[in-house]
N, C-alpha and C positions, 0 to 999 in steps of 0.2 A: 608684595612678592608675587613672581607668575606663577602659575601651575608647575610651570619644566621645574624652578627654582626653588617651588615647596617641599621639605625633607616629604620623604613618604615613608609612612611606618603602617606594619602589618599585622594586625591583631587577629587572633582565635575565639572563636564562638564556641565552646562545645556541651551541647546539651545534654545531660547527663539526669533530670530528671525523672527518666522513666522507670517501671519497677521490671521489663522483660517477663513477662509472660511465660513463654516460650520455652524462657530455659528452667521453668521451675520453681517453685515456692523459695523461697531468701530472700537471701540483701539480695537489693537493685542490681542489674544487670552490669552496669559500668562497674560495681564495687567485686564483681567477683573475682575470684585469684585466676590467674593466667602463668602458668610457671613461680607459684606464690609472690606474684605482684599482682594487685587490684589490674582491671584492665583498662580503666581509667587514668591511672597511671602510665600504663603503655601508652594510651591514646595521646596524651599529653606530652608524654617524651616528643613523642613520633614530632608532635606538631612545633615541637622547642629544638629540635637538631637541626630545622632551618633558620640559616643565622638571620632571614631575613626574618623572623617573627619575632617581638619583642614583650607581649602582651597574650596572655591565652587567661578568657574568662570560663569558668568551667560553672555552668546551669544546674546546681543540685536540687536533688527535694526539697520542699520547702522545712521540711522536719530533719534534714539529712548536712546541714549549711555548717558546723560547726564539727561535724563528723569527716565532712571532703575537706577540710580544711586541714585540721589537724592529718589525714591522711598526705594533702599536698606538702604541710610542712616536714613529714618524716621523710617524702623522698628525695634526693639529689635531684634537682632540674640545673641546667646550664645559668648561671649568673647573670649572661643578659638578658633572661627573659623573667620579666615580672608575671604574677597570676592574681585573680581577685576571683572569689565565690560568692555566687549569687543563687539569691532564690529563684526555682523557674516556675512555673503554673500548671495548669491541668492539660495544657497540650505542650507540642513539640514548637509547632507555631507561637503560642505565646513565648515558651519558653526560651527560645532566638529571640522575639523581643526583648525579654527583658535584660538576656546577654547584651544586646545592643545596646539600649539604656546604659548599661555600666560604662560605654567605652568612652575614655577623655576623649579630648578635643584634639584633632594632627592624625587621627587615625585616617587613611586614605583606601585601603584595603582592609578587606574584610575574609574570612575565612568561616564558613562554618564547618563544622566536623563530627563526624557521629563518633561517640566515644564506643561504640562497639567494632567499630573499625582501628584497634588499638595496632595494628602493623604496617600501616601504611607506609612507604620508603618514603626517604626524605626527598628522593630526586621528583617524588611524584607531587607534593607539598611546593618544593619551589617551580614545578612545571606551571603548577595553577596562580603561584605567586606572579611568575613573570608576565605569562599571558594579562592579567590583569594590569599588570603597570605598562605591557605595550600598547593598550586601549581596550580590550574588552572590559565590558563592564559586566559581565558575567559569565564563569567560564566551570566547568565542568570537567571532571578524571571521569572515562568509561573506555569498557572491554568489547570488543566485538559480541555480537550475542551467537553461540557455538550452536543451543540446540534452535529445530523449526520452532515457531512461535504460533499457538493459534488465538483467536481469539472469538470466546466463545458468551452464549447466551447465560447469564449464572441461573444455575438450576434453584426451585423454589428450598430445595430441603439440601444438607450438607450430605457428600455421596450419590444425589442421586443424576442420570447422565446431564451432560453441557450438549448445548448445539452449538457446535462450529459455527461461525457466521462470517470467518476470515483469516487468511493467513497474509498476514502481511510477509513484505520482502525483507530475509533476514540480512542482506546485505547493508539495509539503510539503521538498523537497530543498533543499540548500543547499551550496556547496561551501565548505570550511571551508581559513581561510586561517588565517595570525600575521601580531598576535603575538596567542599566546594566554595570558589573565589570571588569574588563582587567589588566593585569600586563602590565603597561604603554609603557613598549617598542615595545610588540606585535602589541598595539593598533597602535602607533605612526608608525612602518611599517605597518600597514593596509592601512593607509591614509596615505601614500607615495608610496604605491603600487600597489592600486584600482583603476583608472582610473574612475574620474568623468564624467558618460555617463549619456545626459538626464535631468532626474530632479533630479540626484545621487542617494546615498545609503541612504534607511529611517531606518535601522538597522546596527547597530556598529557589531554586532557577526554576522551576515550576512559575511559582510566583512573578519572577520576574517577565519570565514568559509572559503573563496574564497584562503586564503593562502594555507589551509590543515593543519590549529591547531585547535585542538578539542577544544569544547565548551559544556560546560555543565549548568545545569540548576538544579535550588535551587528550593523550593517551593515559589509562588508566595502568594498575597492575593488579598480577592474580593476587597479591600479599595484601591486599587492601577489600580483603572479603570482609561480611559483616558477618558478627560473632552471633547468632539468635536462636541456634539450637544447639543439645548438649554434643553434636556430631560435630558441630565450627569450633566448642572446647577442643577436642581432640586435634584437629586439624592446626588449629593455633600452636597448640605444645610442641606438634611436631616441627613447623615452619620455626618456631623460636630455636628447637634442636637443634637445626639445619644450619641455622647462624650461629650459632657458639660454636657447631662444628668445624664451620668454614672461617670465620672470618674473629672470632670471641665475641660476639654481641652479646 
């Protein structure tokens, strides 16, 4: 069978692993309530209202596997899209591995997606779907960047002054959201090729970057902010408001 003539199907990555810091002592970040729905659940939604996604592996703690599960079976997701939870590792980077590991065989796209980014629009999901199936093999949702950007010397102690050392041109910047897109194979030699240094890679198209295959970038939305401090709670409830006001979401 040729390429044009292979069905293409579109599967989700989303690591959900991490415990968030940020927002404070508890459950893991992904599990906290958002309008009393976990936001992982959101996240998930988000990524299952694109009819084009069939498949969303969601990355849990390794202690947390049987906890996201039973959470995914109590909520409604759409019929055509199957989910499978998997154990993720001590990074972010491993942790997209071993979401990849899980994916059958026919999978041709690939999505990864931060589960703290639970409102993503769907129109922004199928934007990075499409791009991918017109040929890019790795493509990117970002916002223009509003404020100047400097970039500075980091100071030895937290507090004490930075030395500017550059302002770059805020015209060329972009701040890079999910979900982000990949034709599976590319991805899948990314993380067999990146060498886990650290606390690994917090960016999928980074990585790709690092091979020397281009990477392009779709128009992102403000609704697709990431959830990391207890300020992005608030924020979130309100945007959910805004849709049950406007439209019944």
């Amino acid at each position: 069978m040729s390429d044009e003539a292979r069905p293409r199907r579109t599967a989700v990555v989303i690591p959900a692993a991490g415990r968030g810091v940020r927002l404070g002592p508890g459950a893991p970040k992904a599990l906290r309530a958002l309008n009393g729905t976990p936001m992982l659940i959101h996240a998930v939604r988000a990524m299952a209202a694109s009819r084009a996604v069939s498949l969303v592996v969601v990355v849990a703690p390794s202690d947390g596997v049987a906890e996201v599960k039973h959470l995914l079976d109590d909520h409604a997701l759409p019929e055509r899209t199957d989910y499978l939870v998997v154990a993720g590792g001590d990074t972010r980077q491993e942790s997209v591995h071993l979401g990849l590991k899980a994916l059958p065989e026919g999978v041709t796209t690939v999505l990864v997606h931060d589960a703290a980014r639970p409102l993503v629009p769907v129109d922004t999901v199928d934007a990075v779907i499409e791009a991918v199936r017109d040929g890019a093999v790795a493509v990117v949702p970002a916002l223009p960047v509003a404020d100047t950007v400097k970039e500075v010397e980091p100071a030895g102690k937290p507090g004490d002054p930075e030395q500017v050392v550059a302002t770059p041109v805020r015209a060329r910047l972009r701040a890079v959201q999910t979900p982000q897109g990949f034709d599976h194979d590319t991805l899948v030699n990314a993380h067999a090729t990146i060498a886990l240094a650290g606390e690994g890679a917090t960016d999928d198209a980074g990585m790709v970057e690092r091979l020397g295959a281009p990477v392009v970038v779709v128009p992102g939305h403000e609704e697709a902010f990431k959830v990391t401090r207890p300020l992005d709670l608030v924020l979130a409830e309100a945007v959910l408001a805004r849709r049950r006001a406007n439209d019944g979401f």
